[in-house]
MARDRENZA-153548 format. One record per residue (C-alpha): residue number from 1; chain; x, y, z. Coordinates in nm, 3 decimals, padded with zeros to 5 digits. Layout:
<nodes>
resi:chain:xx:yy:zz
NUM:A:X:Y:Z
...
</nodes>
This chain:
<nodes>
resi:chain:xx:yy:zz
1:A:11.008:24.347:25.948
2:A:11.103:24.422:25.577
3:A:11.322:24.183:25.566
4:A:11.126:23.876:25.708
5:A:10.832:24.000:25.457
6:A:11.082:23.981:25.157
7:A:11.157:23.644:25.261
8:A:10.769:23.499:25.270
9:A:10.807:23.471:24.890
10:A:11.135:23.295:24.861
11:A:11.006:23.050:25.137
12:A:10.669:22.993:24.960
13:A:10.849:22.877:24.619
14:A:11.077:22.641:24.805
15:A:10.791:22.512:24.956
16:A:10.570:22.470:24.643
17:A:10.911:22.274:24.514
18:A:10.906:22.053:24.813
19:A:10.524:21.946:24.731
20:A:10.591:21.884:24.383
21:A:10.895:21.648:24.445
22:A:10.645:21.408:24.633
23:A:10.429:21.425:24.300
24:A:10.682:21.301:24.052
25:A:10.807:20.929:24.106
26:A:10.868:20.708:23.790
27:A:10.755:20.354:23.778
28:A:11.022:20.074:23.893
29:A:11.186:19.916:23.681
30:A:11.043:19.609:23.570
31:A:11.271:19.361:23.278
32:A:11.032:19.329:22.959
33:A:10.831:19.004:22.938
34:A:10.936:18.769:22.624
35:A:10.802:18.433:22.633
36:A:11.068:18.149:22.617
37:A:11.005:17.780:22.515
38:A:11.050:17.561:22.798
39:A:11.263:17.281:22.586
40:A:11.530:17.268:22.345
41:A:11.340:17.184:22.009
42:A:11.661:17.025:21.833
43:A:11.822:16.693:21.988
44:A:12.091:16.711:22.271
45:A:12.383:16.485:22.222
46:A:12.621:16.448:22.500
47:A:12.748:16.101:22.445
48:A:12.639:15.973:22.804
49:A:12.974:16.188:22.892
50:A:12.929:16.532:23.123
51:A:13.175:16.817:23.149
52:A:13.144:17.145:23.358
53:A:13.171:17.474:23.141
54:A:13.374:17.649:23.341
55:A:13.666:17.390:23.292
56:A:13.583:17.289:22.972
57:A:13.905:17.406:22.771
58:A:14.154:17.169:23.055
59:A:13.907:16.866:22.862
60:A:14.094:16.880:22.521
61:A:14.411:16.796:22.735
62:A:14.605:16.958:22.484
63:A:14.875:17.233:22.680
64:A:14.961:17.410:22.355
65:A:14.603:17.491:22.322
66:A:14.557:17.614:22.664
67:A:14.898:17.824:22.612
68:A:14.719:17.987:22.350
69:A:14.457:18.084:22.500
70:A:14.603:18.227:22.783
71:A:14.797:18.420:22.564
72:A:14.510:18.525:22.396
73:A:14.381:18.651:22.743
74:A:14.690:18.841:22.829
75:A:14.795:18.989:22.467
76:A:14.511:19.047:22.281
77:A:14.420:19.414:22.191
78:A:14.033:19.383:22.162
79:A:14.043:19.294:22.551
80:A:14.280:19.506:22.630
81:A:13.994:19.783:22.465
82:A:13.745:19.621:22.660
83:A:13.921:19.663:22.986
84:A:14.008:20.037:22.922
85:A:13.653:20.090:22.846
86:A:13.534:19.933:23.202
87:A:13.808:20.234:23.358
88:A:13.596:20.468:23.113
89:A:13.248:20.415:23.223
90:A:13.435:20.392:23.557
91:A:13.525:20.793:23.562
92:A:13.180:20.869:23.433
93:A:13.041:20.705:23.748
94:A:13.280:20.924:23.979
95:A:13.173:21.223:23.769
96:A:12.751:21.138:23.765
97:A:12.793:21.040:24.143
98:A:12.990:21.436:24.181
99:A:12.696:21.563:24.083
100:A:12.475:21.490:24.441
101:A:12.754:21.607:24.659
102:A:12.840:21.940:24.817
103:A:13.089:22.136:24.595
104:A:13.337:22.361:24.773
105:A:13.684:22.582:24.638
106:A:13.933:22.792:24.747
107:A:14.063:23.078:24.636
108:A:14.314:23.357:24.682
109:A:14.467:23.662:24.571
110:A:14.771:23.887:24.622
111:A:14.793:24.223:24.425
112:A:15.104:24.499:24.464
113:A:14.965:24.865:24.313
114:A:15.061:25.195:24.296
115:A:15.108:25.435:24.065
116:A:15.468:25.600:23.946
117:A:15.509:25.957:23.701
118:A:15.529:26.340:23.854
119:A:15.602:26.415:24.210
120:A:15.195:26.511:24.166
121:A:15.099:26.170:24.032
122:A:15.283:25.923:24.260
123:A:15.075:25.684:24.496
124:A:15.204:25.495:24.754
125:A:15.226:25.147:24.664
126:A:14.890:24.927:24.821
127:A:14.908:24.553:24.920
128:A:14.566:24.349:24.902
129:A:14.518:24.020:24.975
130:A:14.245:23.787:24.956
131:A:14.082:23.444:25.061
132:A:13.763:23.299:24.979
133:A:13.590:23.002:25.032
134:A:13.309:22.887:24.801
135:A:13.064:22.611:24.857
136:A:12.776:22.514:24.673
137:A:12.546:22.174:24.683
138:A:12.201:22.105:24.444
139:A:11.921:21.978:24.612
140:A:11.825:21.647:24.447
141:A:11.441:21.710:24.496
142:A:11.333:21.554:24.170
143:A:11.599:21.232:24.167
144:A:11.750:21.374:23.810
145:A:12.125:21.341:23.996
146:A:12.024:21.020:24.169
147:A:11.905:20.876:23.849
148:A:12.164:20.998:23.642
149:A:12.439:20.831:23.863
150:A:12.213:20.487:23.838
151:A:12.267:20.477:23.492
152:A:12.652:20.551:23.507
153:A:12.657:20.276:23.770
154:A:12.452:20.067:23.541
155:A:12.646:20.104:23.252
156:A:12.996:20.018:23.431
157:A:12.864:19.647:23.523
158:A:12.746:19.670:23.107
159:A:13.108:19.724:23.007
160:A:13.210:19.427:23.251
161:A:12.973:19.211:23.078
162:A:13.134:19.318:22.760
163:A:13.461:19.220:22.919
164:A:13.343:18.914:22.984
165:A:13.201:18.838:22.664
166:A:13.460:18.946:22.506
167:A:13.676:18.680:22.679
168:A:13.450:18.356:22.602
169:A:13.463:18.520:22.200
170:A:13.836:18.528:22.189
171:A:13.916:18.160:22.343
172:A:13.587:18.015:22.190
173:A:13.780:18.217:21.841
174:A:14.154:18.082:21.950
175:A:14.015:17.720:22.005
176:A:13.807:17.726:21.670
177:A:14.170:17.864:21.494
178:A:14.378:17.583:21.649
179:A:14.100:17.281:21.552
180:A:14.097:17.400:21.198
181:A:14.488:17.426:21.204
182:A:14.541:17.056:21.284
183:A:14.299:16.978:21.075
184:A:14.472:17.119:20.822
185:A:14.816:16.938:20.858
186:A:14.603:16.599:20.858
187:A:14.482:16.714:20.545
188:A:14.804:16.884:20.415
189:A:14.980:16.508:20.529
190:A:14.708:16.348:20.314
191:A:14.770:16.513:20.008
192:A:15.159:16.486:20.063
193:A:15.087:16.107:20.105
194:A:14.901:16.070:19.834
195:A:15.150:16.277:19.604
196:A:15.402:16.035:19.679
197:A:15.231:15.728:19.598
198:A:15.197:15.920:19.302
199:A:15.491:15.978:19.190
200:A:15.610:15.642:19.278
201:A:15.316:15.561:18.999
202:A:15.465:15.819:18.726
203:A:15.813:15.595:18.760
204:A:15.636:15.259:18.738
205:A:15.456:15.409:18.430
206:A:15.750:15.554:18.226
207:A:15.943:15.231:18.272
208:A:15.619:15.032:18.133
209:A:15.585:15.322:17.849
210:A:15.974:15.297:17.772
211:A:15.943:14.873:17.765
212:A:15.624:14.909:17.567
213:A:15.357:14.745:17.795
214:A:15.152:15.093:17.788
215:A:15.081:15.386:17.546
216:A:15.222:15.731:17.647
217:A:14.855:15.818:17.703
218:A:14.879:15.679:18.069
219:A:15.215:15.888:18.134
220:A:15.055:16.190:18.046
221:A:14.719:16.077:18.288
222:A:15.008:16.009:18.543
223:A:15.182:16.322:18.507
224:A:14.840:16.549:18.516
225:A:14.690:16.357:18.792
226:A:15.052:16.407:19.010
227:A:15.039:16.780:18.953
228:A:14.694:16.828:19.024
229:A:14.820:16.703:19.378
230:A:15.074:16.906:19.376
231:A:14.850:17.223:19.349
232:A:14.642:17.096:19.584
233:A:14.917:17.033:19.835
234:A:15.047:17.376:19.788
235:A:14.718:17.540:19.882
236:A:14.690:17.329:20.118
237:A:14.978:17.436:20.254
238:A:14.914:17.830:20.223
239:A:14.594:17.815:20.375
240:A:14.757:17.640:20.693
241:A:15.007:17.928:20.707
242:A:14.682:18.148:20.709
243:A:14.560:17.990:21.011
244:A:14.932:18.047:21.167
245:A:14.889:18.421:21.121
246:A:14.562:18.448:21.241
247:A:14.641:18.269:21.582
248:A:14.915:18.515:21.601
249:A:14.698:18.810:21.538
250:A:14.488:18.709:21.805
251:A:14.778:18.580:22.101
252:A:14.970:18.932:22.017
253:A:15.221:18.883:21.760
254:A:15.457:18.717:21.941
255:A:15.501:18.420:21.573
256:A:15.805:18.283:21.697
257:A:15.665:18.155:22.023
258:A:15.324:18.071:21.860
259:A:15.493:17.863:21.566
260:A:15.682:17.640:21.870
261:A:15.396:17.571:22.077
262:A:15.209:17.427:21.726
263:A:15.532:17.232:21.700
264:A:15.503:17.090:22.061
265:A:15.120:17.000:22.013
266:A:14.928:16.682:21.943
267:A:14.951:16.632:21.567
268:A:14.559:16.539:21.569
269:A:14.248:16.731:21.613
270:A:14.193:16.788:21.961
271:A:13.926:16.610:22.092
272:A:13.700:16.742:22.406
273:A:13.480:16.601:22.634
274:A:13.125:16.688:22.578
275:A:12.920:16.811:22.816
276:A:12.547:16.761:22.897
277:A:12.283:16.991:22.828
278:A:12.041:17.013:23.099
279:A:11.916:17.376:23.162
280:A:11.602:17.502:22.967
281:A:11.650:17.790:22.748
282:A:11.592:18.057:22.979
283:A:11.832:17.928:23.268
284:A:12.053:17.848:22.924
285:A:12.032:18.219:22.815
286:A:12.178:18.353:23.219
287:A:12.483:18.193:23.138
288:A:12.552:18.467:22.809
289:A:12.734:18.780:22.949
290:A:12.570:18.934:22.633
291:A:12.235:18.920:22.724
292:A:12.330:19.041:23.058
293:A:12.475:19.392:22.938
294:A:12.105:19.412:22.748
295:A:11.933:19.399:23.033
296:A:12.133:19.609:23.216
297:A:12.140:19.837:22.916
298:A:11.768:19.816:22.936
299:A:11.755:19.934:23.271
300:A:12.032:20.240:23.234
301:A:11.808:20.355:22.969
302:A:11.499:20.318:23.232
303:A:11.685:20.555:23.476
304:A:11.789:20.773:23.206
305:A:11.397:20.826:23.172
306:A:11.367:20.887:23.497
307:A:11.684:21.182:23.450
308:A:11.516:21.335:23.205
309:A:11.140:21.379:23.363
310:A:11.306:21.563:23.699
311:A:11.488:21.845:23.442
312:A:11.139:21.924:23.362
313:A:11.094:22.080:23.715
314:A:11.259:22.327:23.960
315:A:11.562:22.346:24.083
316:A:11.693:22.401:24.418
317:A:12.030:22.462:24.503
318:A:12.238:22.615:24.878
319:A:12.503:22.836:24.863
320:A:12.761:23.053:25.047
321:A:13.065:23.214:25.040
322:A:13.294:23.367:25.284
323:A:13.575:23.623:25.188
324:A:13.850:23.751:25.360
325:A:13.988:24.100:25.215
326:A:14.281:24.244:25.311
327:A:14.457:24.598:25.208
328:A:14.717:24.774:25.348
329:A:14.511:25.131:25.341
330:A:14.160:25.012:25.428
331:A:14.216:24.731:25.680
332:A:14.054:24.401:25.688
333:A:13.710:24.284:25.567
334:A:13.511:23.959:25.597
335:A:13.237:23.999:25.362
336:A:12.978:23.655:25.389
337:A:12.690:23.558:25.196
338:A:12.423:23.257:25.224
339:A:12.110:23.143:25.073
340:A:11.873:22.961:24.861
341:A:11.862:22.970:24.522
342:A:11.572:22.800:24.271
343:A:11.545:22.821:23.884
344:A:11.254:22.712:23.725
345:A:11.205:22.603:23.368
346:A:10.926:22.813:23.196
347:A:11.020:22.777:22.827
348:A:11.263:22.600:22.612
349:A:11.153:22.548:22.273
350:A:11.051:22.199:22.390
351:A:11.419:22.081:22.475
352:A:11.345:21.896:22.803
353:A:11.050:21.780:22.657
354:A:11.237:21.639:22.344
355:A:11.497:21.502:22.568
356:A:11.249:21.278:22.760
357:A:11.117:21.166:22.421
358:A:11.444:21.068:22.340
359:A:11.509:20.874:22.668
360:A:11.217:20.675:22.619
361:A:11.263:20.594:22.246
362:A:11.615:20.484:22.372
363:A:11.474:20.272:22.612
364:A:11.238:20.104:22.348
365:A:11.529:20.073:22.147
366:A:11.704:19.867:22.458
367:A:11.376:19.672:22.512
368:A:11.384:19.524:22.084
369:A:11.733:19.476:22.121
370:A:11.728:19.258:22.448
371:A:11.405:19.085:22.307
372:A:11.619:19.068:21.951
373:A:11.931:18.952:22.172
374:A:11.721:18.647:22.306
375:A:11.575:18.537:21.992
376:A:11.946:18.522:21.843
377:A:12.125:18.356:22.147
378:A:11.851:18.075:22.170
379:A:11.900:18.040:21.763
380:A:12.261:18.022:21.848
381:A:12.188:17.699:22.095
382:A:11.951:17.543:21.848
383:A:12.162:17.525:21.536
384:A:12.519:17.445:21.692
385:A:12.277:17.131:21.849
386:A:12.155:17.046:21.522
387:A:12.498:17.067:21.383
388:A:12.657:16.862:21.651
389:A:12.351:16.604:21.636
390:A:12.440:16.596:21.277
391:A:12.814:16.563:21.229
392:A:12.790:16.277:21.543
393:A:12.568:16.113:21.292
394:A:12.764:16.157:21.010
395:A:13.096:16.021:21.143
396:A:12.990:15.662:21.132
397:A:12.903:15.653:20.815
398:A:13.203:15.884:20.676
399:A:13.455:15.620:20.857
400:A:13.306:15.309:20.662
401:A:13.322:15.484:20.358
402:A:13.652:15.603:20.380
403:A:13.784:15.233:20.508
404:A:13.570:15.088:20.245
405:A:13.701:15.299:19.970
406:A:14.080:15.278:20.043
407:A:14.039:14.874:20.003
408:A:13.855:14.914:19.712
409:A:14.151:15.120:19.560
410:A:14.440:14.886:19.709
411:A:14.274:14.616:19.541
412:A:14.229:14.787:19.209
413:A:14.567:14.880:19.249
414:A:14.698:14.533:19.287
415:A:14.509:14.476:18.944
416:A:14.657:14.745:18.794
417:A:15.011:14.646:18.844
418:A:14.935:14.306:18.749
419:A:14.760:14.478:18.422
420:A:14.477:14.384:18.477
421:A:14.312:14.689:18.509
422:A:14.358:15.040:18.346
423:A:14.524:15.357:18.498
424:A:14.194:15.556:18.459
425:A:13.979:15.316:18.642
426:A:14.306:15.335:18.950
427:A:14.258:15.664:18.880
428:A:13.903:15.663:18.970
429:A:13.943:15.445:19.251
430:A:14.222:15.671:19.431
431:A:14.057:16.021:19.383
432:A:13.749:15.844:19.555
433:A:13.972:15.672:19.812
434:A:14.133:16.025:19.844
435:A:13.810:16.228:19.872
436:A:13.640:15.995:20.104
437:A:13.940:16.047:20.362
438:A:13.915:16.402:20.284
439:A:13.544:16.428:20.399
440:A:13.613:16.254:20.729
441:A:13.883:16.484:20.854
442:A:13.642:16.785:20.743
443:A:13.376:16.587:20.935
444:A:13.591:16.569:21.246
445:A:13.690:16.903:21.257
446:A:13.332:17.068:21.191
447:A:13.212:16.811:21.517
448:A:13.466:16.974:21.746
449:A:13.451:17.348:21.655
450:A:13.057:17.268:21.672
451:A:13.096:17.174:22.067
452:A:13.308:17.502:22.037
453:A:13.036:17.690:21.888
454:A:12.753:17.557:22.157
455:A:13.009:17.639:22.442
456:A:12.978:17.992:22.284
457:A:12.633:18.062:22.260
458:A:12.580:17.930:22.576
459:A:12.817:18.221:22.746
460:A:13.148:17.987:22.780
461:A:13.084:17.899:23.145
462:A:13.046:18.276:23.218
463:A:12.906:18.345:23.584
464:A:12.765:18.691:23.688
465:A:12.901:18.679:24.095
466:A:13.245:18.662:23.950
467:A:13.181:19.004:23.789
468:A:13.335:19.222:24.063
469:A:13.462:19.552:23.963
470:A:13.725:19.529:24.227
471:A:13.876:19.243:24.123
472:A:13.867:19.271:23.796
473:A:14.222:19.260:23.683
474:A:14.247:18.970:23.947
475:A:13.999:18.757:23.772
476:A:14.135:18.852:23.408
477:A:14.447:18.623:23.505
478:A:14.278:18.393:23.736
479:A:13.945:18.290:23.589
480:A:13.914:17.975:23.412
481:A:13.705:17.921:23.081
</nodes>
């Protein structure tokens, strides 16, 4: 009877644990409400031409740009980071998820002893051996394990997200690279064009300055205006080179093979198909793999709440051992043990407390940075359509200037060999001519990495059912952007 009285007690505490477990429940989880116009407010140009995200890059029809990006895919280090970190948040899940199963060990022991000296002091030598098995399992009465793996489980599809993100940033980055690289050499040809005709000029002039049909005033405008082209060519030249090292930064350093397939390329800007922009801004905004790691970061943070509210009650855990002893003197034993065991917070200094207030300031931080996160992604979709809208626009007139101004400089060329016109008014004439041609490459290549720039912000054709953790390093070879 002492016994069973001793063990009223125990019984009554797990009990009063057992009714406050069905008093503690946290809310569910619910994604924070942000209102979201229903229309784009800047124009959507799509040229009465359509083209699927997903299979957007095979549009430019340019292999050497697709060879890049693959690279890109394969060699680049910042993915390579992101995929490690997926493997990280992987082994935290294993470890949170642990944490809500039985724990059980082994052990064992073999000791030799005895004692050596005088006749007097000798012992005979004793043997003892011994086995154990240990196994221990906390009762998740509050949810704190349950909730704790949630978020671990929650933050491994975040770091897939990332993964994914990262992906549509480094070909939306290699694309944007190669565009402004061929734009480049058009503009780098231009100038080398133009510094021939130039030169060509400085001969025709020193022949007219030597026969006295011009001052030596012209040479020298001749000579100045030639090397000013020259400079120019030269940094033009450099800042091509620039974009060469960049690509190779980003495909994994591998020059050599990046400098032959720029050699195989089209010599133009590449030019995609555009493709039509019919989902509203919120539909828009599921497409980002950005804005899904907030709100699954928004929802970690929610469990993490939910963690930190059950350490603020008791405990419960089960746990036995069983031991077998062995010694050559004293025989065998089998010593066993089994029970209960509950701790129960009384004071702290306010940690647990704290540590809740902490969850949920974490989780407001979440909820700004989703609602932040929006804001910026449908910014993102308004300006690149603005730009686009505007560069389309823009074209037109660019083209009829720049056709308009090399005929007026032909012409005033043809008067200036005739003499009828000065070499400071041809001068005029060709840096306009020269500027004007100038412009519309620039104008070209800001349309395209524009379309680059909305296929960006609106998540690169990124879809959400392909994100399976299983099949990850599958899809990192297989999926198309």
């Amino acid at each position: 009877m002492k016994t069973a009285r001793n063990s009223i007690p125990s019984l009554c505490i797990i009990a009063a644990c057992l009714a406050l477990s069905s008093c503690v429940t946290v809310a569910g989880f619910e994604k924070p409400d942000l209102k979201i116009a229903q229309a784009w407010h800047a124009p959507s140009p799509h040229g009465g031409r359509t083209s699927d995200l997903v299979s957007w890059w095979s549009t430019f029809n340019d292999p050497s740009l697709t060879a890049l990006i693959v690279a890109a895919q394969t060699e680049n280090s910042d993915l390579q980071a992101a995929t490690a970190e997926i493997e990280r948040a992987r082994a935290t899940l294993v470890s949170a998820r642990a944490g809500t199963l039985p724990q059980l060990g082994v052990s064992g022991s073999l000791i030799h002893s005895g004692a050596g000296g005088e006749k007097a002091n000798k012992a005979e030598t004793v043997t003892t051996t011994s086995s154990g098995i240990d196994a221990s399992w906390e009762v998740d009465l509050f949810g704190k394990n349950r909730q704790e793996s949630e978020a671990a489980r929650l933050r491994v599809q975040e770091r897939i997200s990332d993964w994914h993100g990262a992906r549509v940033s480094l070909a939306a980055e290699v694309a944007d690279l190669y565009v402004q690289y061929r734009a480049c050499r058009q503009l780098e040809r231009a100038y080398s064009t133009e510094l021939a005709s130039q030169r060509e000029t400085i001969r025709a002039t020193e022949t007219a300055v030597t026969s006295g049909l011009t001052s030596s005033a012209d040479l020298a405008l001749a000579r100045a205006s030639t090397a000013s082209s020259s400079s120019a060519l030269i940094a033009q030249r450099s800042e091509c080179e620039v974009f060469v090292k960049s690509l190779v930064q980003l495909t994994g350093g591998n020059e050599p093979r990046v400098r032959e397939l720029l050699t195989k390329g089209r010599s133009g800007i590449p030019i995609p198909k555009t493709f039509k922009l019919t989902a509203v801004p919120a539909d828009a905004l599921r497409q980002r793999p950005d804005i899904n790691t907030l709100e699954l970061e928004i929802a970690a943070a929610f469990a993490e709440i939910g963690a930190a509210q059950a350490n603020l009650y008791p405990s419960l855990s089960l746990s036995g051992s069983v031991t077998l002893d062995s010694a050559s003197m004293t025989g065998i034993a089998l010593p066993w043990s089994f029970g209960p065991a509950v701790s129960i917070p009384l004071f702290d200094g306010g940690s647990r407390r704290a540590a809740v207030g902490g969850a949920a300031a974490a989780y407001d931080v979440a909820v700004a940075g989703y609602k932040s996160g929006i804001l910026n992604a449908i910014a993102e979709v308004e300006a690149a359509l603005v730009r686009i809208d505007s560069a389309r626009r823009r074209i037109g007139d660019a083209t009829v200037a720049t056709r308009n101004y090399r005929d007026y400089f032909q012409a005033l060329d043809a008067n200036w060999k005739a003499g009828g016109v000065s070499l400071i008014d041809r001068e005029d004439a060709r840096r306009s001519a020269q500027s004007a041609e100038i412009s519309l490459i620039e104008i070209r290549r800001d349309a395209v990495r524009y379309w680059i720039a909305l296929y960006k912000a609106l998540g690169g054709g990124w879809n959400s059912s392909a994100a399976n953790p299983e099949n990850l390093q599958k899809k990192s070879k297989g999926t198309q952007f």
